[in-house]
N, C-alpha and C positions, 0 to 999 in steps of 0.2 A: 248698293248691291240690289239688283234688279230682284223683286218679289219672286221666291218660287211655290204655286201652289198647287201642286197637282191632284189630279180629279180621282176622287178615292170614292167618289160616286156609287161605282159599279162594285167593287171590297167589302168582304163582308163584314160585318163587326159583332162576334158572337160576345165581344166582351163590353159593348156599350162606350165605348170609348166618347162616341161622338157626343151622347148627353154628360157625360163626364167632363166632356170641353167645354161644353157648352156653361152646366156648371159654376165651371170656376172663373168662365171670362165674366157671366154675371156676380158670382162673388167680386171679383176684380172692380166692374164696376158699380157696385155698391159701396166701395171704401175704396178713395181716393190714396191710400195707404199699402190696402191688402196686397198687392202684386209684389209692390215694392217689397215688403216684410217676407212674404214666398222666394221673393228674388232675391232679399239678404240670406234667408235662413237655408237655399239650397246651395248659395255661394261659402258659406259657413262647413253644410256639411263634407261639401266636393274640398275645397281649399284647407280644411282645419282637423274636422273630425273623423273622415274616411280618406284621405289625401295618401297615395302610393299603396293603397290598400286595396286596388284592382282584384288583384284575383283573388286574394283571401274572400272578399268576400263575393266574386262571383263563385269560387270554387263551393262557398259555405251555403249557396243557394241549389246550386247541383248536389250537396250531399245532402242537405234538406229532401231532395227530391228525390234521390237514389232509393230503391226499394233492397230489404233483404241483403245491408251490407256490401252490394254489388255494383257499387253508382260508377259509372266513368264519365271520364270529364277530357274530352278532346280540345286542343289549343291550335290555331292553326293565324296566320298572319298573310292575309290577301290584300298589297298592296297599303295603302293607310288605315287596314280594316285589322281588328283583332277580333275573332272568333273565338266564341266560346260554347261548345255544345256538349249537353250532357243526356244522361239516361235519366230513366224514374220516371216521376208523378209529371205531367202536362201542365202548363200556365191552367189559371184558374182566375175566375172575375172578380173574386175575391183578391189573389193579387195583383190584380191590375187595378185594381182601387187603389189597394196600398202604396203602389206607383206613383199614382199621379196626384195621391193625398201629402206624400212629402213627407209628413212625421207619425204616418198609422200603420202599424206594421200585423200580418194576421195571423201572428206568432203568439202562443200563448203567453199570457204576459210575467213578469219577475218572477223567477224561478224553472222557467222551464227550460228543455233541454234539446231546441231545434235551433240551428245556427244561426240562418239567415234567411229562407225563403221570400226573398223580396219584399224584404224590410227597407229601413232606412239606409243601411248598409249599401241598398242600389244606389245610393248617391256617389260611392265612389265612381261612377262612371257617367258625374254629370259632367265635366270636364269637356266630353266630347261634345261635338258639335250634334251628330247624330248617333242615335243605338238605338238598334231593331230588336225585338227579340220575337223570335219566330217558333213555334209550339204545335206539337200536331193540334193542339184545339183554337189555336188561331194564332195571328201574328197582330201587334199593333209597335209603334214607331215613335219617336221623339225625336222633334227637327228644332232646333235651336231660330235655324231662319222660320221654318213656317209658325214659330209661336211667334216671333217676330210680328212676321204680318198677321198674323190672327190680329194680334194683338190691336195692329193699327186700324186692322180693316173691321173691330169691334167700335173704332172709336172714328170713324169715317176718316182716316185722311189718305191720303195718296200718295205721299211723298214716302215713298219705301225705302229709298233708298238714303233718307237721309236721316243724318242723326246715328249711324249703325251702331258705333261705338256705343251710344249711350244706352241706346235700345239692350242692345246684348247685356249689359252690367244691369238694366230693369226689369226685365223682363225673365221668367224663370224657363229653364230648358227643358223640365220632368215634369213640368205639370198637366202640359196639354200634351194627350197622344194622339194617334192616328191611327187609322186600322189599316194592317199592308197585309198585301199578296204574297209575301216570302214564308217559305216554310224548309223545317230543319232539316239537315243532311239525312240520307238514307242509313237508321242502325242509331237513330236520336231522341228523344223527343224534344229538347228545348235546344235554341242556339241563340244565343245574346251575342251579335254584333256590332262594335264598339268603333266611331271613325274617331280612330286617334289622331290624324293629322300626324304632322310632322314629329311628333313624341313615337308613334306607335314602335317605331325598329328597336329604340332604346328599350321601352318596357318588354316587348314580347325576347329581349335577350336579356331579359334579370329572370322571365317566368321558370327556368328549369330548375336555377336553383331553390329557387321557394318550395317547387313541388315534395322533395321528400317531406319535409315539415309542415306541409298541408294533408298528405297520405298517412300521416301518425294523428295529427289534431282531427281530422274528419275521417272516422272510421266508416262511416256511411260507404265514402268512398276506397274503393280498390282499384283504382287503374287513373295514373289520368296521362296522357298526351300532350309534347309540345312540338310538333312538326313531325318529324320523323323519329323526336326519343320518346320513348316509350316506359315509364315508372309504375311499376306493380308494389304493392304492400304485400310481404307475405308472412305468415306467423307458425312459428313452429314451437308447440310447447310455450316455453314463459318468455319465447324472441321473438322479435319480432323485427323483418327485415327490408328495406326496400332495394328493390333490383332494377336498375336500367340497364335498358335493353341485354338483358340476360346475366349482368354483374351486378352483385352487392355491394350498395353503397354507402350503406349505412345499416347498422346489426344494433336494436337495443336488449337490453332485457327489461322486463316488462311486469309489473304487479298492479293489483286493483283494489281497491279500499274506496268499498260507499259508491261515488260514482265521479272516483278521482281514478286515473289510471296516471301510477308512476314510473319512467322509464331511464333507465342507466347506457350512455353509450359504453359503446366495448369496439376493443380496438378490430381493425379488419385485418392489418400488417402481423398482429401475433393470436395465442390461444384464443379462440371463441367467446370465452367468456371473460375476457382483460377487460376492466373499466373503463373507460375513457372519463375520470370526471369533468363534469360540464365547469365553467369558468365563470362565464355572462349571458346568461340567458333569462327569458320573462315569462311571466305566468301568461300562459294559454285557457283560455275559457271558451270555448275549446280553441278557439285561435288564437294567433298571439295576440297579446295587449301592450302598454308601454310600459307595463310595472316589472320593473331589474329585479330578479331575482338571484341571488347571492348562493345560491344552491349547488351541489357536485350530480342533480338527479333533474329532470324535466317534468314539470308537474303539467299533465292536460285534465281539468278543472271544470265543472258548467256552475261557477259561481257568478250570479247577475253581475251585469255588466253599468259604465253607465252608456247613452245614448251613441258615443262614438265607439264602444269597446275597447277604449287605451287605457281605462281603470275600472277595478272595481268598486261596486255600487257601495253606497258608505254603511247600506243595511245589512249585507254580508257579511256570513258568519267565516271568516276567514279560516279561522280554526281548523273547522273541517275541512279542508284541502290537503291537513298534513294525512286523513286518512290512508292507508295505505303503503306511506313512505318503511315504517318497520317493516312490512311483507318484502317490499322491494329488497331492505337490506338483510333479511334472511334469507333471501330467495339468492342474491349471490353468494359467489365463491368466499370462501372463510377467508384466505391471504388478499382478497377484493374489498373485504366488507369496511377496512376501513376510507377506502376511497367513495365509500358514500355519507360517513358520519360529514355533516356541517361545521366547517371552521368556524371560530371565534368572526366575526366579521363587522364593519358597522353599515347596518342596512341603507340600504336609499331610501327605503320609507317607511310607511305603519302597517301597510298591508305585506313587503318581504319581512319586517321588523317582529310580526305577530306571527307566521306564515314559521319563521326559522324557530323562533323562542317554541312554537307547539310542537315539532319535529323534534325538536332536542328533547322534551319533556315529554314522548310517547316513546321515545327511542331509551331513555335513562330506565323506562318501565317493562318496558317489550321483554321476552324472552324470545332473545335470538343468538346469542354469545355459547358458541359450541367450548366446550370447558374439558380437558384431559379424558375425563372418564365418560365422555358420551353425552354428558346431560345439556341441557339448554337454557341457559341461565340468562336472566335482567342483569346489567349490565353494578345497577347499584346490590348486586350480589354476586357478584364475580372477585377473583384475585386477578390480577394481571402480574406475569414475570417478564418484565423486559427481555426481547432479544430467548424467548425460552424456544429449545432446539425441540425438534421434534422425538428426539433419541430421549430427552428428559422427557416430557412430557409422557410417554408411554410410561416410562418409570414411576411417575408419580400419579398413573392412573388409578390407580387404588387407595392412595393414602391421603391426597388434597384433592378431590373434586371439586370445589369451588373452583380450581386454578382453569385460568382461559387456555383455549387452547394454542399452541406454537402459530398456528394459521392467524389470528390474529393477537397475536405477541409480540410482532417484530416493532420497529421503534412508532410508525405513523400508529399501527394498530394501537398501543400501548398506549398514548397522547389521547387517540381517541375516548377510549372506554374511561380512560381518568375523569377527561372531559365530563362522562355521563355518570361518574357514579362507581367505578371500580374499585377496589383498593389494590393500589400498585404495591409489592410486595420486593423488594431487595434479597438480594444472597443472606444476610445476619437473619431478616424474616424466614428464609425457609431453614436456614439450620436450626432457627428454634421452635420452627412446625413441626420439624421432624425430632428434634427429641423424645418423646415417648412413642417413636415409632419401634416397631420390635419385628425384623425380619433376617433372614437369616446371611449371612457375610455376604453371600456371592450377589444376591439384589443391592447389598453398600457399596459394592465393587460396580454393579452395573451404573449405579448411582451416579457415583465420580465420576467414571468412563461420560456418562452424558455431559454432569457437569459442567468438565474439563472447558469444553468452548465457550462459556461466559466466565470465566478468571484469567483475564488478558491482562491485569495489574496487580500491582501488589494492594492495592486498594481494597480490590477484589476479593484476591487473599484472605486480607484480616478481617473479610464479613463477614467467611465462613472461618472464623477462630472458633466458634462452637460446634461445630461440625460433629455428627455424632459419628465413633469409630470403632469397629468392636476390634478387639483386641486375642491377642491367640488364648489368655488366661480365660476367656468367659464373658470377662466385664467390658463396658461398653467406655469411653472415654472419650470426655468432650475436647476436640482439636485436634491437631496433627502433630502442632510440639510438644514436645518432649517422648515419641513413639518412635520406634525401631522399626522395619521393615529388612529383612535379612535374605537375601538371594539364596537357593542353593543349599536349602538346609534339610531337605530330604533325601534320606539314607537309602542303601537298597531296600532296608525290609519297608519301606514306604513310612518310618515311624519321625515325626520335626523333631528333630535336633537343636530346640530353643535353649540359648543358653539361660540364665535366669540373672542374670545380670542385667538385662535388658528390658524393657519393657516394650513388647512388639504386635505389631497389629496384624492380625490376620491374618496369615496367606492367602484366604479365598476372597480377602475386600482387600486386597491390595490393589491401587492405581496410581500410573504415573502422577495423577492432580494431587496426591496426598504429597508428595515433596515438596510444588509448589505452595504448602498450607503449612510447611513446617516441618514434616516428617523425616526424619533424615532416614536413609537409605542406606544400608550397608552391604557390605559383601562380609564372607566369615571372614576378610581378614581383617579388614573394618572391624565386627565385632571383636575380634581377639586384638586387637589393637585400643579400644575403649578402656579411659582413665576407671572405669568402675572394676575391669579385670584386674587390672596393675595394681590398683589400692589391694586387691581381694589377696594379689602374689604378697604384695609387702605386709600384711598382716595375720595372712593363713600362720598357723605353725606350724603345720605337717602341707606339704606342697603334693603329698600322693594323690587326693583324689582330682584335684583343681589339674594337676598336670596330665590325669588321663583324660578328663574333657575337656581339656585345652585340643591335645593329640589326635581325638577323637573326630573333633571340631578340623582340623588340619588336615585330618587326612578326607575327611568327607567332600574341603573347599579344595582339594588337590592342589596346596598350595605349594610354593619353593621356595627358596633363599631369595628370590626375587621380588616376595611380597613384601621386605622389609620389615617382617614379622622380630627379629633378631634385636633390629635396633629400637622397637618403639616400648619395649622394656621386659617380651617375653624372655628375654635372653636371661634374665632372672630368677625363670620357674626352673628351682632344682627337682634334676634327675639322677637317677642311679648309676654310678660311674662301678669302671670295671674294677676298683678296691674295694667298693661295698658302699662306699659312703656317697651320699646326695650331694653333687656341685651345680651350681649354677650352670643354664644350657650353654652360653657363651663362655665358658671354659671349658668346655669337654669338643674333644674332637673324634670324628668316626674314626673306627678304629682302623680303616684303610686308607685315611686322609691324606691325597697327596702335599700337602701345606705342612704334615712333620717331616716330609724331607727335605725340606728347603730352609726351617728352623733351628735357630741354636738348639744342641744336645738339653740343656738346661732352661727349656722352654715352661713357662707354668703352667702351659695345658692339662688335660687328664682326658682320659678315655674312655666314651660313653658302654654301659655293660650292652654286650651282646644279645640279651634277652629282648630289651628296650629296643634295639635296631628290628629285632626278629619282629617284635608286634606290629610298632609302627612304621618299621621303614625309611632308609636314607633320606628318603626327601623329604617329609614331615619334620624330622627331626633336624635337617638341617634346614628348615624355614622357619623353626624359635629361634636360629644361632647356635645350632652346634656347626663345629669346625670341621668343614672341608677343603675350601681354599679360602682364601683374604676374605676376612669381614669387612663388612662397611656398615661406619656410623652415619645417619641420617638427620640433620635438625634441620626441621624446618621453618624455623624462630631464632636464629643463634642468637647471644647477646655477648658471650664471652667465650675466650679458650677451654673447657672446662670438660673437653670430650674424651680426653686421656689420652691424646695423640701424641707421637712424640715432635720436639721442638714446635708444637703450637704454637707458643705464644710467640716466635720469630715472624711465623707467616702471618698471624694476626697481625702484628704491626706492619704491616704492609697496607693495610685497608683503614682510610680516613673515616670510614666508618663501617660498622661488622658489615660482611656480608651475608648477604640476602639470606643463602642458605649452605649449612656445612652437610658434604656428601664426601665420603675419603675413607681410603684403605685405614685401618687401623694394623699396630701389629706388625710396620715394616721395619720398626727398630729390633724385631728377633729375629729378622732375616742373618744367615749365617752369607759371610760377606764372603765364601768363597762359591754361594751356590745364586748366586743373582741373576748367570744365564735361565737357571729352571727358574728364578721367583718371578722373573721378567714374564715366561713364558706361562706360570701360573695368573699372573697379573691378565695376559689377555684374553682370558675368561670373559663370556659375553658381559658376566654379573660386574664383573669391577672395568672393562678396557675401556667403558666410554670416561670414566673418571682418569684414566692417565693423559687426556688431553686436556684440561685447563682444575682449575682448584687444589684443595692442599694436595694432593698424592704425586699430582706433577710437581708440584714444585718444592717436595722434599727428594723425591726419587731423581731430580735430577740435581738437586745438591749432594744428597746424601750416597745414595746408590752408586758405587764402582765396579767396576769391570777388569780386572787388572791393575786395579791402581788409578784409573783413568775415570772423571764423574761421567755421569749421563750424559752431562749435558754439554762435557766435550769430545763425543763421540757423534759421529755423522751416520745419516742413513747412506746406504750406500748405493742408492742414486741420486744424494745431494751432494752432485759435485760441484757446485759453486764457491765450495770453498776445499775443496782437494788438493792435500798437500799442506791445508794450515789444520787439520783434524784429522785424527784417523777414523776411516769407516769402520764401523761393528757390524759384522757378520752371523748368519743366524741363529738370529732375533723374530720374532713374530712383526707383522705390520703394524699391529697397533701400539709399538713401542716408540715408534719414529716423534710424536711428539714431545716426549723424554729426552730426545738428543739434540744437537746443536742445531739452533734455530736462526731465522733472521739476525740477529743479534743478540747483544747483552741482555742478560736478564738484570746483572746489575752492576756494583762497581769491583766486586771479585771477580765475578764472571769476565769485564772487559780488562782487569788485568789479565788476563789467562792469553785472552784472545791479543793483547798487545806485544805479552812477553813472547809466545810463538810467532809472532810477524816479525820480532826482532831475534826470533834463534836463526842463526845464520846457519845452522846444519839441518834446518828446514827446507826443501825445495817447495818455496811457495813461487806461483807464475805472477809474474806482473799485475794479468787482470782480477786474481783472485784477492789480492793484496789492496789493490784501489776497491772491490767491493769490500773487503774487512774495514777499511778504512773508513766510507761512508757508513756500515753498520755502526761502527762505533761512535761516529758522528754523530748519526741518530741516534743512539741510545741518552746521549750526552745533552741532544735540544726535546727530546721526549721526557726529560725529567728523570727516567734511570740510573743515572749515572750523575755521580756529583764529582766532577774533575778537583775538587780537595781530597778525595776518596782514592786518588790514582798515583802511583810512582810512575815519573815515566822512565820508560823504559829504556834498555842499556843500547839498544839499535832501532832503527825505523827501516822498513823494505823501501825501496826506491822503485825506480819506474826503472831499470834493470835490471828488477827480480833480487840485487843483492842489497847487503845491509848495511847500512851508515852510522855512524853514531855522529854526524856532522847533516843532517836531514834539511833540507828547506823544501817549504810546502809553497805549493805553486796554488797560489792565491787568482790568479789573471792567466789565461787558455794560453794567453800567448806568450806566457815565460816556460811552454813545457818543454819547447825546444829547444829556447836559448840553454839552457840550464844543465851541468851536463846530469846525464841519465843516471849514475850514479849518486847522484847527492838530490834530484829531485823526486819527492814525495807527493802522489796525486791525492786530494783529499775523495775521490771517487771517479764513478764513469764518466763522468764529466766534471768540471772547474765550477765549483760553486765555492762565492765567497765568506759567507758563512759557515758551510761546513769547513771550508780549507782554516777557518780564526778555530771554530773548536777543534781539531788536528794537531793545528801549530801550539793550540793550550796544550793537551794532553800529552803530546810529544816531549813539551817547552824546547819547541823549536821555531827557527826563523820563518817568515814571508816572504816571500820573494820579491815583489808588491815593496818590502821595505827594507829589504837588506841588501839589494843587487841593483843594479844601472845598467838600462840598454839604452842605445842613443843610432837611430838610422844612419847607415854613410851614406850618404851625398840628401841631397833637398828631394832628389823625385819632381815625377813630373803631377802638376794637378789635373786632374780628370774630373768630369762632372761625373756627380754620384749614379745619374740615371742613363750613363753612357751604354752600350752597347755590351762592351768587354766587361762592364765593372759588372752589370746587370746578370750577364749571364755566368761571371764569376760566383756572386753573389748564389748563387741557384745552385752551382754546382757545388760549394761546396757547402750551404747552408747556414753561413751567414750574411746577417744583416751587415751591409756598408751605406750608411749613410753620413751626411754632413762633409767635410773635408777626406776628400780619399785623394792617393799619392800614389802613384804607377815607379815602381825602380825593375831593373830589370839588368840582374839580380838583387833583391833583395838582402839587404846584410846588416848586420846591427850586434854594434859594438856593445858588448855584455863585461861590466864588471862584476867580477863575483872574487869575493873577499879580498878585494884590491887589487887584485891579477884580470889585465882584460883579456879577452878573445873576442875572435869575430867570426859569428855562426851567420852562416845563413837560414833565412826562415821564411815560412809564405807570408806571413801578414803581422804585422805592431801596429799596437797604437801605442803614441807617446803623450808625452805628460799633459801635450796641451789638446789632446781628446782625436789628434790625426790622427788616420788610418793609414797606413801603408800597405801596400800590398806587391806582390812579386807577380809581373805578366809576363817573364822566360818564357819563350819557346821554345819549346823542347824539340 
């Protein structure tokens, strides 16, 4: 490469540059060495030590230079040239020494707090080939080729152009300067332009994103420029924000300690002040370095650096870097704060290792932890409640102050402050805080109410087994079980109506959480229902005063016969009948009770005295069990018959094992058997009608209960005509008796003789189709297990499929003997031919099969047709059977039937015979 030297003759050199060249080419030759050593040690700092560190630390010499916080820093990219010009202080010949000395920088030395003004740090920009830096108090220049030739024409040779290679690796590019004629843009003082050569497009398109991270590390600076974006740092209060081109791109919050300033991102997408904790980031002194910091906060730092600024100095008191970090985490939001406590973590090295361990142990100390009642507590004097709601927290503002507050309670915050020093505190912890608490019911009540949303388990539950509770007596007692809570117990004159039987908690600290803890919950019929009442009936002696605050009680709970008060053993508290003398309530009946006109004359009732109605009233009195219409017993535990019903123990051997639960009329064995239309119609009473659909009441009422001599349950509703003409309808009847009378089928093997011997009275006009449904009914009753066919006579006739009756029956086993067969002697076993019900038929009947007792035999052979012919197919369709395998076309059809030795010859549409052919009849008609 041809020598370039141009004449700089006539330039001024206010800063000396040229004895500065001069200088060091006679240091150079004086030690056959020193060039070399300048040439390793600035290929070291550019390649190693300042290497992609362009603009930090050009940026860090424009903030050096920036006056009054106001420094800007314009970036602009001309061709292979990158521009850098900023505002402030002017070059000075002081750094222009610094320059061209390599490793002397005129920054005050270890510990002070100026970034970079043209330190060593300018090495990252020895890379290029040339960089001017142009100042209103002069410009001087670094040419990589003209050190070059200095270089050679120091040492006389000529040959410039040879060797280039090696030259450029010996030869140093920052040591010799030049003085140039360029000076800085207009609204500048200093501009540093850098010929990147072919790299330049690539760096100056990484420089935008560095800038917001250099407008927080160099506060000097407030603005800086990269072509046409434009990045302001703006601070509001304890934010601090940077804005390109008129949008915020980044929000921190911001605190200072010493001459550390510590900054929290926060999101832009939601509230202002949302965290963003940091992940991977490095300690900044003030710019960045290469030390990982392990931290959720950005620390910018002027802790000495070493010579490249990727670590710090090993004499650094690391320590104090954490200054500041506590302010940061008071200074944010309380439900935020724990998104800046420090995770458990393993450092990358001794400086984030030291850095984190002193953060956590100013932070274990600080007094920043906002606490229930307002104070400001160190975190190793705090209580922490997991997950504590803000609704508690208010509650407990007077009585635990130590307790943190709900903002930072929830699960990270809780982890956190453990971490430092809290004492985490459980549900069993705070019911035994509050033990000698003493306030008045309705604050216990507010209490729970908060509680309520942390006992999501039964875990939960039993930690508050201590729970303090006050109670209606006075006294305060520990837990929920074994405590009453009573619905409803205030009278008109505003006076509690506690019974004393009970032990009950408060009405004004009553909450739904106390059930979950134990509490049981009653209504007054609940409480009048309670084993402690019933023991108090069966051992009082005198039943007067216990039966007016039972009554009392009843009429307050506006209870009725509905409550089941009758059956759970009030029915026992005697009262005053119209003789004079005290019966039990469930023997006496109102004196207008329509249930004694439906009863035998000779009933054992008695009749409660009128005075007693007068006080308390019909309904009160008939919700202990006095008699107005049917009582009903209630267990619900049966284990045996032992309810006083009558023929119990029949319906009990019905069930392989007791059932679930006994609910049933009592008291239908005094029905007067000539008034059973009214007891029917007393029966469907809302209180008793859903029990005449399934359980004992049905199923003695339709044994036992007649109607003219006729049971329940073979009388039909009278629009269940599916079997009309084999049952007489009953006429009215209320609706809700219809499950009392004749049903689907047998109930059991009486019931299906009933229904056998009317299919075989021939002065019954039963229809055909009614008769094949009785049939199957009975069918099924007999494969449902109902019915034990050793249990059955059969009967003196069977209906046939011409409605009249046979005593010579054959059941049509196979669809296709219905026809042969003649109509008076064939018995269908239902609406259609099924072979197992037609076998239990022919049992019950003991009668023949068709199938086995008769012979049909096709006349003539038939013609064969394939099964997927045309005719057979669409036969097949019409009438809905299947024909498959061997099918036989006759036309007519006819088939020789023997039946009881006598043939005839029917015709019929279709047979199959013994060896599985189909026949079939194709007549055209």
């Amino acid at each position: 490469m041809a020598s370039r030297t141009p004449d700089t003759s006539g330039i001024p050199d206010p800063f000396g540059v040229s004895a500065l060249r001069a200088a060091t080419l006679a240091s150079w030759r004086s030690s056959h060495t020193r060039m070399a050593e300048d040439a390793a040690a600035e290929r070291e700092l550019s390649d190693i030590g300042y290497r992609g560190r362009l603009l930090t630390e050009l940026a860090a010499n424009a903030a050096d230079a920036a006056v009054d916080g106001d420094g800007r820093l314009a970036i602009t990219l001309d061709g292979t040239v990158l521009r850098f010009a900023n505002t402030g202080a002017p070059l000075t010949r002081d750094g222009v020494g610094s320059l061209t000395a390599l490793r002397v920088s005129p920054k005050p030395s270890l510990g002070g707090q100026t970034v970079g003004h043209f330190g060593v740090g300018f090495r990252s920009t020895a890379f290029a080939d040339r960089v001017q830096i142009a100042s209103t108090s002069g410009a001087i220049e670094f040419d990589r080729q003209r050190s070059i030739d200095a270089v050679r024409a120091e040492a006389g040779t000529s040959q410039a152009g040879t060797s280039q290679a090696g030259a450029s690796e010996t030869v140093p590019a920052q040591r010799l300067a030049w003085p140039s004629d360029a000076v800085p843009p207009t609204g500048f003082t200093t501009e540093v332009s850098v010929d990147a050569g072919s790299v330049a497009a690539d760096l100056y398109a990484g420089f935008a994103g560095q800038v917001p991270d250099l407008l927080l590390e160099l506060p000097a600076l407030r603005r800086i420029e990269v072509g046409d974006e434009s990045f302001e740092r703006q601070t509001d209060g304890d934010h601090v924000s940077i804005v390109r081109d008129g949008e915020v791109v980044a929000r921190w919050l911001v605190a200072h300690g010493g001459s550390n300033t510590w900054m929290a991102a926060t999101e832009l997408d939601q509230r202002e002040d949302s965290i963003s904790p940091l992940t991977d980031d490095v300690l900044r002194s003030p710019t960045a370095t290469g030390v990982h910091l392990a931290l959720p906060a950005r620390v910018i730092t002027h802790l000495p650096l070493t010579p490249d600024r990727r670590d710090v100095h090993p004499d650094a008191d690391i320590a104090s870097a954490a200054a500041g970090y506590t302010d940061l985490v008071a200074l944010a939001p309380d439900d935020q704060k724990h998104r800046l406590i420090p995770r458990p973590t393993l450092s990358a090295g001794r400086t984030a290792a030291r850095l984190h361990e002193q953060i956590l142990a100013d932070l274990g100390v600080a007094r920043w932890v906002p606490t229930v009642g307002g104070d400001v507590l160190a975190p190793e004097r705090a209580w922490v409640l997991p997950g504590l709601p803000d609704r508690l927290g208010s509650v407990l503002a007077d009585v635990l102050d130590p307790l943190a507050h709900s903002d930072v309670s929830d699960r990270p915050g809780t982890a956190a402050l453990v971490r430092l020093g809290a004492r985490q505190i459980g549900l069993a912890d705070l019911a035994d805080e509050l033990s000698g608490v003493q306030r008045p019911p309705s604050w216990w009540q507010s209490l729970y109410a908060a509680l309520a949303v942390l006992v999501q388990t039964g875990d939960d539950a039993a930690e508050l087994g201590a729970l303090p509770i006050p109670r209606a007596d006075g006294r305060t007692h520990r837990g929920a079980r074994g405590l009453f809570v009573l619905d409803g117990l205030v009278s008109d004159t505003g006076e509690v109506a506690a019974p004393d039987w009970l032990p009950l908690v408060h009405p004004d600290a009553y909450d739904p959480l106390l059930d979950r803890l134990g509490l049981e919950h009653c209504n007054v019929a609940d409480a009048l229902a309670d084993p402690a009442l019933i023991a108090a009936i069966d051992t009082a002696d005198s039943h007067e005063d216990l039966s007016a605050a039972v009554l009392d009680l009843v009429v307050l709970g506006d209870l009725d016969e509905t409550s089941g008060l009758g059956s759970s053993g009030l029915g026992a508290l005697e009262l005053r009948a119209d003789d004079g003398d005290d019966w039990p309530a469930d023997e006496l009946l109102l004196p207008d009770a329509p249930l004694r006109n439906v009863l035998v004359a000779d009933s054992p009732f008695g009749s409660v005295d009128p005075a007693v109605v007068e006080r308390y009233g019909p309904k009160a009195l008939r919700a202990i069990g006095v008699g107005w219409g049917f009582a009903v017993v209630h267990d619900a535990l049966p284990t045996r018959p032992d309810h006083d019903l009558p023929d119990e123990e029949a319906w009990w051997d019905g069930f392989e094992v007791p059932p679930e639960t006994v609910d049933a009329v009592r008291d239908l064995d005094l029905v007067d058997p000539d008034r059973w239309r009214a007891a029917l119609t007393l029966l469907a009473d809302d209180a008793t009608a859903p029990l005449l659909a399934a359980g004992y009441t049905r199923w003695w009422l339709r044994r036992y209960a007649e109607i003219d001599g006729t049971a329940l349950r073979h009388l039909r509703a009278v629009d269940h005509v599916g079997f009309a003409g084999l049952f007489d309808a009953l006429h009215d009847v209320p609706a809700a008796v219809a499950p009392l009378l004749v049903g689907d089928r047998p109930d059991d093997a009486d019931d299906a003789q009933v229904w056998l011997d009317r299919l075989g009275d021939a002065d019954l006009d039963v229809a055909p189709g009614v008769a094949v449904r009785a049939h199957a009914a009975v069918a099924g009753a007999v494969r449902a297990g109902l019915v034990d066919v050793e249990d059955l006579r059969p009967p003196e006739g069977a209906r046939t499929l011409a409605g009249t009756v046979t005593d010579a029956p054959i059941v049509v086993d196979r669809s296709w003997w219905t026809f042969a067969l003649p109509a008076d002697r064939a018995v269908l076993p239902g609406p259609t031919v099924d072979p197992d019900d037609a076998a239990v038929l022919a049992d019950v009947l003991d009668a023949d099969l068709a199938s086995q007792t008769c012979q049909g035999i096709p006349v003539g052979e038939g013609e064969a047709v394939d099964a997927d012919s045309a005719e057979i197919v669409a036969l097949a369709a019409t009438t809905g059977r299947t024909l498959t395998g061997r099918v036989l076309v006759h036309r007519p059809l006819t088939v020789a039937v023997v039946v009881d030795g006598a043939e005839r010859r029917v015709d019929v549409p279709y047979w199959v015979d013994d060896a599985g052919a189909v026949h079939v009849d194709l007549t055209v008609s």
